[in-house]
Structures are given as structure tokens and as C-alpha cells.
FIDOFI-525469 format. One record per residue (C-alpha): residue number from 1; x, y, z. Coordinates in Angstrom, 3 decimals. Each point is the difference from the previous one (the first is absolute). Layout:
! FIDOFI-525469
NUM / X / Y / Z
...
END
This chain:
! FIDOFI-525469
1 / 7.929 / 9.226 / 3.910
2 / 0.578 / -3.631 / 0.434
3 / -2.000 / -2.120 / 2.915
4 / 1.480 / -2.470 / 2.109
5 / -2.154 / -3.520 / 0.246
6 / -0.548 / -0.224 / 4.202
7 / -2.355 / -2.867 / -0.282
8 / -0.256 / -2.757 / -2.451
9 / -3.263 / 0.465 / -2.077
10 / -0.630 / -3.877 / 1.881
11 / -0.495 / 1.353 / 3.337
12 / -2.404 / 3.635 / -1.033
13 / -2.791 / -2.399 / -1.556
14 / 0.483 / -2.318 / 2.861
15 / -0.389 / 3.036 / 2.510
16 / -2.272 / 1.420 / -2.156
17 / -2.289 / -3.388 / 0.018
18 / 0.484 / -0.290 / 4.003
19 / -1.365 / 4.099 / 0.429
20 / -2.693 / -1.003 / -2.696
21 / 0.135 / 2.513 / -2.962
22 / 1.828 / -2.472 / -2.182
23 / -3.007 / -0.202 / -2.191
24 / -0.140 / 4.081 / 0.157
25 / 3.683 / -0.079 / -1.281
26 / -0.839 / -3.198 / -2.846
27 / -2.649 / 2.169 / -1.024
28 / 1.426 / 3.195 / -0.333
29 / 3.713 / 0.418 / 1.034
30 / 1.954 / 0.774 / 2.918
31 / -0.821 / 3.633 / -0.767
32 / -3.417 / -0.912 / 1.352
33 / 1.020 / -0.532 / 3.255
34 / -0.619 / 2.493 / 2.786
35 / 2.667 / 1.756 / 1.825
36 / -1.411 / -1.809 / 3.013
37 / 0.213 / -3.502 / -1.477
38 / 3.919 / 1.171 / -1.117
39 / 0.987 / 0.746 / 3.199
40 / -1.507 / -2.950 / 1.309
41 / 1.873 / -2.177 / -2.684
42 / 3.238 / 1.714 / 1.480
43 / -1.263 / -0.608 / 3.417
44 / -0.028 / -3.821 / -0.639
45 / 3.206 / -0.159 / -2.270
46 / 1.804 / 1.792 / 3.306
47 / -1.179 / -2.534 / 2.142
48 / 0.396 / -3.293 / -2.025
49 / 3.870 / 1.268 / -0.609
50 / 0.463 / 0.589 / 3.763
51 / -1.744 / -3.676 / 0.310
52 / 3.000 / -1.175 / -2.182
53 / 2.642 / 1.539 / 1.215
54 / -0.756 / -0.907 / 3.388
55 / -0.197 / -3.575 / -1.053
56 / -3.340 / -0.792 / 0.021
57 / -2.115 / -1.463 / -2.489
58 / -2.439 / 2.016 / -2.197
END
């Protein structure tokens, strides 16, 4: 099965440093993360791309 790259790896620690469990994830890998904290990732990802392709800045 082959994955498709949806975000760059730039903007998950950068999302994962504004939620606050980039340490968690430095420390012991994205598998680490809670299905919470995932969905919240996506949460944020969904609303910077609206953000951009409405124009405005990040």
C-alpha cells in the first residue's frame, strides 16, 4: 500500500509544537501521540489550508 504525503513533515512539528506534544513526539515518535492530539493536528492543518486558500496569511 503506498501513502500519499498531505502535509509537509515542516508544518506536523510546527503544529505539533503550537498543540504542545512536540517534545512527546521528539521523545518517542509520532506513534506516541493520542488519537485526540491527531485529530487535533488535522483540525489545525484544515484550518490553516482554508486560511490560505482564502488568501489570508497564516
Amino acid at each position: 500500500m503506498s501513502r500519499r504525503k498531505v502535509m509537509s513533515e515542516s508544518l506536523k512539528y510546527e503544529i505539533a509544537r503550537e498543540l504542545g506534544v512536540l517534545e512527546k513526539v521528539r521523545n518517542e515518535g509520532w506513534g506516541s501521540v493520542s488519537s485526540r492530539d491527531c485529530g487535533n493536528m488535522v483540525a489545525k492543518a484544515i484550518e490553516i489550508a482554508n486560511r490560505n486558500s482564502a488568501g489570508q496569511p497564516v
